[in-house]
N, C-alpha and C positions, 0 to 999 in steps of 0.2 A: 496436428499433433506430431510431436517429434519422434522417433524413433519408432519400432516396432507396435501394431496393436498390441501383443501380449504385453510387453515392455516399453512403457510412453516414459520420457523424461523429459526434463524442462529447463533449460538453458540460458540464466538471466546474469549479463553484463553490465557491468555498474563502471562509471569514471571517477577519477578521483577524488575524496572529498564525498562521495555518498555512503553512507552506512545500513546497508540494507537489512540488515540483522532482525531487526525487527517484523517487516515483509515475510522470508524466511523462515521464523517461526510462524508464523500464521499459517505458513505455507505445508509446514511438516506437519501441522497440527492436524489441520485439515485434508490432506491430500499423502498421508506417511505410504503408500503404494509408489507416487510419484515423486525418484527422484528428482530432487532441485541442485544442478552444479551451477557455484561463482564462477565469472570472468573478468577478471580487474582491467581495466581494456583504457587507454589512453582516449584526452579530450578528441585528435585528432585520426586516430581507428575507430571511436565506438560505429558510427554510420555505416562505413566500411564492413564492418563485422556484422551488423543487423543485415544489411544486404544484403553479403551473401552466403547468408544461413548459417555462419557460425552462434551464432545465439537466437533464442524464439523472443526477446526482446530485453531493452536496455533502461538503465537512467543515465539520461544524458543531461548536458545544456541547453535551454533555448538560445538561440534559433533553430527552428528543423528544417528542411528543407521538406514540405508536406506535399511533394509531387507525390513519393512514393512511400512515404511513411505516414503513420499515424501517430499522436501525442497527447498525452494529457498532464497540460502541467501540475504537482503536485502540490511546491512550496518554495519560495522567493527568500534569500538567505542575505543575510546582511551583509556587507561590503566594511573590512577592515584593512588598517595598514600595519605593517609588520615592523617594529621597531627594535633596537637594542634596548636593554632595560634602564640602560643609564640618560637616551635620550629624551630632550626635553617634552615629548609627546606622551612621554609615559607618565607625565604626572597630573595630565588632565584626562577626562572622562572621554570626549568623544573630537573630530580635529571635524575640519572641513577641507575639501582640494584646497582652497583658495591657504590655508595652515601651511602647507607642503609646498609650498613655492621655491623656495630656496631651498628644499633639498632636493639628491639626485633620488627618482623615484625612478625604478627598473620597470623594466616591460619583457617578460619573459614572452617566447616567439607561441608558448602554450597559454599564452592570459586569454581567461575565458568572459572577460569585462566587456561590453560594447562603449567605446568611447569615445567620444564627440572631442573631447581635447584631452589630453594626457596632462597629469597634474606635477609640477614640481618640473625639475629639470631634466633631461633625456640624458641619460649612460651614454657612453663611446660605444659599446655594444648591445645589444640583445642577450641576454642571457638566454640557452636552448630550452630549459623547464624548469616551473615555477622551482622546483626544490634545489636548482642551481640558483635562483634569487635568492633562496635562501639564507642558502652559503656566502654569498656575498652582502647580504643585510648583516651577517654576523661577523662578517670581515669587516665591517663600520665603510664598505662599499656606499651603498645607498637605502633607501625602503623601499619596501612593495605593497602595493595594495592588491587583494584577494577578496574571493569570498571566505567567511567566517571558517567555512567546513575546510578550506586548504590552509590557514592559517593554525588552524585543531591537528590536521596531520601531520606537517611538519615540523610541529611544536620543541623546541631548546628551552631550554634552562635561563639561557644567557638574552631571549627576545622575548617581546611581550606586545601586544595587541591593542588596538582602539579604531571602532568606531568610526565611518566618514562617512559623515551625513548625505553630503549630496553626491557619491559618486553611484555610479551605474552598478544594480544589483541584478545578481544572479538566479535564473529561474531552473529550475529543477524539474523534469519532468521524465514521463514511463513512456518509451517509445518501440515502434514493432512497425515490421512490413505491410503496409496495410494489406496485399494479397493472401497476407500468413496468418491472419486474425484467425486463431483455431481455440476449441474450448479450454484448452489448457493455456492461451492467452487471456482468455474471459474469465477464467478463474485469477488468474493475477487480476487483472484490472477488479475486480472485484477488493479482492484483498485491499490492493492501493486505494480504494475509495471507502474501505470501513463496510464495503455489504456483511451481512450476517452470512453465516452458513445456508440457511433457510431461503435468503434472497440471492447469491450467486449463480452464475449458470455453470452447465456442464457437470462434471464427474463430483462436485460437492453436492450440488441438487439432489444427484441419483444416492447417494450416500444417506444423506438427510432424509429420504424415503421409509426404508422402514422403521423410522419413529414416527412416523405416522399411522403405520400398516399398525403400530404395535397399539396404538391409542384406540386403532377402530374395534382391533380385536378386544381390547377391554373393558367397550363401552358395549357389546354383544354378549362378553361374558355373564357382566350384569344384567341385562335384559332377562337374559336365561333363567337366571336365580331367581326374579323376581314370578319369572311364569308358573303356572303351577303345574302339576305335572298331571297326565289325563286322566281322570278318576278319582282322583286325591283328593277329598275334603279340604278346604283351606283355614277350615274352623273361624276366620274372621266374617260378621256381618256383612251383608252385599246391600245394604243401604235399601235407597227407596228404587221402590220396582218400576224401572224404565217406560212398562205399559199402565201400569192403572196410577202411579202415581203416588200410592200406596206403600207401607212400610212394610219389608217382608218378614216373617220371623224366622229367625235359622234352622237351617236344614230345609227349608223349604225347596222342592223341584221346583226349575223353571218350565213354563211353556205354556198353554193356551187353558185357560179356568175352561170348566165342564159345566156344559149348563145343566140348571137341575130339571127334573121331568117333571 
């Protein structure tokens, strides 16, 4: 747990292209005691920062380096190419590498693509980050291919997107120090897999508690009512008599028949 007992907070770093928003609220819903602060953290810091202890965990890219961290990947996002609107790729639905041959296709030194061959023709340079490709996809420089999510955030007017089938897509996953797995990590991972309030561990569990405390006491409340109280007549028939078998008639005392002399 991060900070102080009296005062826990929670510290979750995201790389570009994640929108954790969603996460987040779940998070305030459930847990509004415990702040949650963003970290916008670069592809080539996030690791760096989970390390050492700037954040209680991140979403990053696969691959992780699982000596010292732990992962769960979330969701696998589609691989698109970034076009001007007036190029010829904007007027079909989806390309393939093999489509992109003859143009120059950028490779920014931040591409987070695994790639067995780079598609189309290599730049003179590397551009330093993807949103420098950017700028030069809109300079009629070259295109880029991204995942979908970097394509959404540095969205123009003047460029437009599609679809490549066979390049190498991008995995998305929740990542933390394996040594630091503490219950306000376990309440995330919770959150990131859809557990309920009811099923997560840690400070939502203890939360989720007295609704239950509350249901016990209700079902006692009622008991109560139904008891009679000691002395009190209950005015309804007590059925057949447990020992003779017999039908008793009201008002009748219980206890042992008198034998006659």
């Amino acid at each position: 747990m991060t900070g102080s007992e009296d005062s826990p907070s929670f510290r979750l770093a995201y790389v570009p292209g994640v929108t954790p928003s969603k996460w987040v609220r779940i998070w305030n819903e459930r847990l509004p005691d415990v702040p949650l602060t963003l970290l916008a953290v670069s592809v080539e810091e996030i690791f760096e920062v989970l390390r050492g202890g700037d954040a209680d965990a991140g979403f990053v890219r696969l691959p992780v380096d699982r000596t010292d961290l732990s992962a769960i990947p979330l969701y696998t996002e589609t691989t698109v190419v970034v076009v001007p609107k007036d190029h010829v790729v904007a007027a079909v639905d989806e390309v393939t590498a093999e489509d992109l041959a003859d143009d120059i296709v950028l490779h920014p030194l931040d591409d987070t693509l695994d790639w067995e061959q780079l598609p189309g023709r290599p730049a003179i340079e590397r551009p330093a980050t993807t949103e420098d490709a950017i700028d030069l996809v809109a300079a009629g420089v070259g295109l880029l291919v991204v995942p979908q999510s970097l394509a959404r955030l540095h969205h123009r007017k003047d460029l437009t997107y599609r679809p490549v089938t066979d390049a190498p897509e991008s995995r998305v996953a929740l990542c933390w120090p394996e040594d630091r797995t503490t219950d306000l990590v376990e309440d995330f991972i919770g959150i990131v897999r859809g557990r309920t309030v009811n099923s997560t561990r840690g400070r939502s569990t203890a939360q989720a508690q007295p609704k239950t405390e509350s249901k016990t006491k209700g079902s006692d409340k009622g008991t109560a009512r139904r008891k009679p109280a000691a002395g009190k007549a209950t005015g309804k028939p007590t059925g057949r008599n447990p020992r003779t078998g017999s039908g008793a008639p009201k008002g009748t005392k219980r206890g042992k028949p008198r034998r006659k002399s």
